[in-house]
N, C-alpha and C positions, 0 to 999 in steps of 0.2 A: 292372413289372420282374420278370425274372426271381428266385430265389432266388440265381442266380451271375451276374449281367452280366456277368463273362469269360469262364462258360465254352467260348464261343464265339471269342476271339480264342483262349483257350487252348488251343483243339483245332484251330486253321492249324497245317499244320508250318512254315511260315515265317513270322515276325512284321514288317512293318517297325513298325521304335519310334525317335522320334528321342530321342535323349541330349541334354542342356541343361546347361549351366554357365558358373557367372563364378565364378573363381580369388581367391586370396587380392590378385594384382594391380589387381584392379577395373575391367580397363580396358575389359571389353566381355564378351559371351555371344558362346561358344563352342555350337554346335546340329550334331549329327552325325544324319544320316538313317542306319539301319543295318538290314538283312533278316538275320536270326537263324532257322535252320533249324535244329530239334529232332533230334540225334539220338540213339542208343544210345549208351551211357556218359557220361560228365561234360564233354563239349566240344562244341557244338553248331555250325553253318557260321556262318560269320560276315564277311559283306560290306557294304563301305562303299560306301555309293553316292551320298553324297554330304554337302559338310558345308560350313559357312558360320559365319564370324564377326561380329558386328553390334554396332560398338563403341558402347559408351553416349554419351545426345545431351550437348551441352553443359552443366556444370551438375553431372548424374546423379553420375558420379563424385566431385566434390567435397562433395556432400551425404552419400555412400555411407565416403568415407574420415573426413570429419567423424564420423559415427557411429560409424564404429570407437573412434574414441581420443579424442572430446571433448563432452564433456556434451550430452545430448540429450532430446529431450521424447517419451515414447513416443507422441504428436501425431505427431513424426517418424518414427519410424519404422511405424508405422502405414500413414501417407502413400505412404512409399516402398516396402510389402510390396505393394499394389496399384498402384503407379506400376510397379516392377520385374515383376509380373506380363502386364503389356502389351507390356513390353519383351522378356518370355522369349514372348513368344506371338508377337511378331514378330520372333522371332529361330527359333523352329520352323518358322514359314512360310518364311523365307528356307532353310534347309535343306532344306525342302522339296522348292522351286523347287529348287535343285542339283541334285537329285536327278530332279528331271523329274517329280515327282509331283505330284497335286492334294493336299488336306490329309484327303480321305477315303478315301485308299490307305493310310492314318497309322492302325497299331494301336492304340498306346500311345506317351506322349509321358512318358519321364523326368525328372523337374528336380531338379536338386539344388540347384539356388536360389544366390542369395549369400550368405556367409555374413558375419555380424555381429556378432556374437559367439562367443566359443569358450573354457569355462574346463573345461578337462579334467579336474583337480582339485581339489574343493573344500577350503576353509583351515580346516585340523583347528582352528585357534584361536576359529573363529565356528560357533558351533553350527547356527544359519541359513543357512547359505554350502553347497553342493553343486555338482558337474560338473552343465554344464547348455551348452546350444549354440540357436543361435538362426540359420535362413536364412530370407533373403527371396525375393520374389516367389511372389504368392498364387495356390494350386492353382488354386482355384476361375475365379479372372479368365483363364487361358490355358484349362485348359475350355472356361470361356464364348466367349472369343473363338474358338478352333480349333474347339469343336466335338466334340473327340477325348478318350477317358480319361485324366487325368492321376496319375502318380505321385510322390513329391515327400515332402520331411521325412525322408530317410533315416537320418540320424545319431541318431535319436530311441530305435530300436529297440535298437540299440548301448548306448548310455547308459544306459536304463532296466535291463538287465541287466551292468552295472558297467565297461564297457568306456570307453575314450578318445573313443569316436564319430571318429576315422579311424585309419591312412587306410582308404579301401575300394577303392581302385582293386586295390591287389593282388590281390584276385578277377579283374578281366580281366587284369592281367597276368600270372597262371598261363594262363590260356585263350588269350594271342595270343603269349607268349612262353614257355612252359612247353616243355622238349625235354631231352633228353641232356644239352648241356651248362649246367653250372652258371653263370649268367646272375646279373645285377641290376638291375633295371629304376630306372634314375634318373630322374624327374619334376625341372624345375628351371624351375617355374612363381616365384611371388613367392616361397613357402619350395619348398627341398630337400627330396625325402624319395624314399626309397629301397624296392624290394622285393625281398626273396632267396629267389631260385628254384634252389635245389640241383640238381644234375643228379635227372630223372626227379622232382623232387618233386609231392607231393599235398599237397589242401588244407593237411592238418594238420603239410604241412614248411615251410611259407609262411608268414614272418615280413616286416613291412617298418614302417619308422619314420622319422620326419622330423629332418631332418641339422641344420638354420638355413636361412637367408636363402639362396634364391636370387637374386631379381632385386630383391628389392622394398630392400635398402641401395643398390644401384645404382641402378635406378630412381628411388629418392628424393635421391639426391643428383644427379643429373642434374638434376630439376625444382627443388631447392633453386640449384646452382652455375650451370649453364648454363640455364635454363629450357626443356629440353626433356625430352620425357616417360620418355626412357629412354636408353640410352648406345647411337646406331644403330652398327653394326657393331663394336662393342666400342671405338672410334676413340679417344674420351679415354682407358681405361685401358690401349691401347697406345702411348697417344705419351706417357701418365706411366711413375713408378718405386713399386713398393713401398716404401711407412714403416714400414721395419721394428717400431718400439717399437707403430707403433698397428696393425699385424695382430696384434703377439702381444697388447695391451691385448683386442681384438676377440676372439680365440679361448681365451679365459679366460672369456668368456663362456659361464655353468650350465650353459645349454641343450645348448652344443657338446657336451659330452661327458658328460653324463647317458645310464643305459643307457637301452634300450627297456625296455617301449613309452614313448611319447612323442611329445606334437604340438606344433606352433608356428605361430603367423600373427600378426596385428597389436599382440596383448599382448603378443608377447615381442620384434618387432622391424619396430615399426609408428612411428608419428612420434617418441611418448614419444625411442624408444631415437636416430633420427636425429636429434632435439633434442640429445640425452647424447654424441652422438659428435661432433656438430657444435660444441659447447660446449666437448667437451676437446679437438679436432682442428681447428677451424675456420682455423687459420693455415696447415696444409698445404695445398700449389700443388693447384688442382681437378683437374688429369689425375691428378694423386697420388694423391688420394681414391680415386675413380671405380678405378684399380690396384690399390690398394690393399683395395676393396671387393669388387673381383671376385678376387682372390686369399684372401680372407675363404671366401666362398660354396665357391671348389674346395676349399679347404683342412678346410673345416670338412664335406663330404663325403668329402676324402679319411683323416681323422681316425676318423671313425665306421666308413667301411669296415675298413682296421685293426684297430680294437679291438674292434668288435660285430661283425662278418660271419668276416674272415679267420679269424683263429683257430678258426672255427667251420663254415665250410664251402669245400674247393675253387671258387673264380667265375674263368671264363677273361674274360669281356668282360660291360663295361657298355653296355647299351642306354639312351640318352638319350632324354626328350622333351621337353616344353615350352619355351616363348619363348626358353630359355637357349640351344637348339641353335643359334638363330640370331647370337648374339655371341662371334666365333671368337676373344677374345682371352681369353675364361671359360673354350672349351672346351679353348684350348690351356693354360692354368693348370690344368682340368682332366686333363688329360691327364699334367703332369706330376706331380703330386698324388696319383694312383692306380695310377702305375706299377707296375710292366711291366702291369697288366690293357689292356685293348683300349677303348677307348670308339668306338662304335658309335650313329647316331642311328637310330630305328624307323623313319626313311621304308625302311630298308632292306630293312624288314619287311614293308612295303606299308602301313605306316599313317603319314600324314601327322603329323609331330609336334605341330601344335598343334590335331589333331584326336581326340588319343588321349584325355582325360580327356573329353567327350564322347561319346565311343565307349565307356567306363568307363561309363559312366552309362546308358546303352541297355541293354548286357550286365546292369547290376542291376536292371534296371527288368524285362528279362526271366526275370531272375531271381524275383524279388517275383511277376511275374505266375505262374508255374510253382510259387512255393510252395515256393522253393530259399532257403537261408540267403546273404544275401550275404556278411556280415562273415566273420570270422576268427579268430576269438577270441584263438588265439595272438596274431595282431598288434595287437589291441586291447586287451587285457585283459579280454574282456568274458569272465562267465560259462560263459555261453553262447553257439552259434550262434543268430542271428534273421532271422528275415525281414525286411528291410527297407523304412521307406515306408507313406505312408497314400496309398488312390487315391480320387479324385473321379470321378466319372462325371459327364459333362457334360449341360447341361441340356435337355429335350425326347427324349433317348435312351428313348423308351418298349420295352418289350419286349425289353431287354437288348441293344438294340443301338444304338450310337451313329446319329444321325440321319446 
């Protein structure tokens, strides 16, 4: 091997890398194919050329959400770090394919893995207790199976220099929606979370924190009430009414309005909390819920805009992504929630909404690979700026170059 095994992809001016992800949702790997050309100043070309979803087999999921929120044997999760491993390496070859490529046209392959844990703060009361974050799906197993360099663990480097370890998308979205006008890029995967792009801002004007629950109190009350996996076209919480006492019970909830920084995923509103709500609420009619849940989610973005952004910077319109664009009775509660701003979905932009956080994770990968800080530190807390991500070179790559 060389003394650099990258310096060689390092010096293409164009990378393709594909981006890898499964969401705080669980419900499948998200794989964006992306060619990233280098150039002069801080924004490099950047074209989607192709991207693919690959929902987990029978089973996966429910061993994947059991882990989050119910006692488990690190047997289990062990199991399921090279189980999800096979899983992310057939979900980069399906992108692949989309893309019309073979898998040795593939520079670099970013994963951000699933995540399994996430305690962003440790409990001043247990001297033992520290932030610490945990994803799966093992580097080395997609490696081996593709073939290709992997990059993966990204939240690590964050962490270890005092930050929340997310979000990090904000890095690409300076890069694919950064302009003149003052924008906010809303993500509205299982949790909300938001990034504030000021007119003309740079890195270090780019703040972005997560809001609550996007899909994932909806979602689960779907598969709890109606047993289906999520509310299709918004249908139940439009043919219900809001409860009034249990949205305001709901957005009295810490999380809602604690300032930044700040993150949220299945410790803060994972079964635990839909047990809690379903306990105190379970007599309300199910279209009600489901209305009522998805008025929670605008409400509690339209809150945090408000009080942490407004005040603080000019935003003419929000740019939307994730699963949420596709439930028009969230985004009309959305809509009226955030008034007069403009809500706007990123296909607009040319980027597929539920392929933008995949596409996020490409941009960092080629970030890492160039030896550029992903995070933010503003919006993390972290110390410092870091480099993100540990890489694996895959095996039989003799002479610095993958085989």
């Amino acid at each position: 091997m060389t003394a650099d095994p990258f310096a060689r992809i390092r010096a293409k001016p164009t990378k393709t890398i594909i981006g890898l992800i499964s969401g705080t949702s669980a419900d499948g790997i998200t794989a964006a194919a992306v060619e990233i050309t280098d150039r002069p100043g801080d924004r490099p070309g950047i074209s989607l050329r192709g991207w693919a979803t690959t929902p987990y087999p029978d089973g996966v999921r429910n061993r994947l959400v059991d882990l989050f929120t119910e006692p488990a044997t690190m047997q289990d999760a062990a199991s399921l770090n090279y189980l999800l491993g096979d899983l992310f390496a057939s979900a980069a070859e399906a992108a692949a394919r989309a893309a019309g490529y073979g898998m040795e046209s593939v520079d670099l392959i970013a994963s951000h893995g699933q995540t399994v844990a996430h305690v962003a703060v440790g409990d001043p009361a247990d001297p033992l207790s520290r932030a610490a974050t945990l994803q799966l799906a093992e580097a080395a197993v997609i490696a081996e199976r593709t073939g290709r360099p992997v990059i993966a663990d990204f939240r690590a480097a964050d962490m270890a220099a005092g930050g929340v370890g997310a979000p990090f998308v904000p890095y690409a979205d300076l890069l694919l929606l950064g302009g003149p006008t003052g924008r906010i890029a809303l993500n509205l995967g299982g949790i909300s979370n938001l990034t504030v792009l000021p007119a003309g801002a740079r890195r270090e004007d780019v703040y972005a924190f997560d809001c609550g629950p996007g899909n994932m109190i909806i979602d689960g009350l779907a598969r709890h009430v109606f047993g289906e996996p999520f509310d299709r076209d918004g249908a139940h919480a439009a043919r219900g009414r809001v409860h009034r006492e249990m949205l305001a019970s709901l957005m009295s909830h810490p999380f809602v309005a604690a300032a930044p920084p700040k993150a949220a995923g299945h410790e803060q509103f994972g079964r635990p909390f839909l047990r809690d709500l379903l306990t105190r609420w379970g007599t309300v009619p199910p279209d009600d819920l489901l209305a009522t849940a998805t008025a929670f989610t605008a409400q509690a973005v339209g809150l945090n805009i408000s009080r942490h952004v407004l005040p603080r910077h000019p935003v003419e319109e929000i740019v939307a992504s994730g699963g949420g664009v596709h439930n028009p009775t969230l985004l009309r509660d959305l809509a009226a929630a955030v008034a007069p701003l403009r809500v706007r979905r990123i296909d607009e932009f040319g980027v597929p909404s539920d392929a933008k956080e995949a596409l996020a994770f490409a941009l960092l990968g080629h970030a890492s690979l160039m030896g550029l800080p992903g995070n933010l530190p503003r919006v993390t807390g972290a110390r410092h700026a870091a480099v993100l991500g540990k890489f694996t070179w895959p095996p039989g790559a003799a002479g610095g170059r993958p085989s």
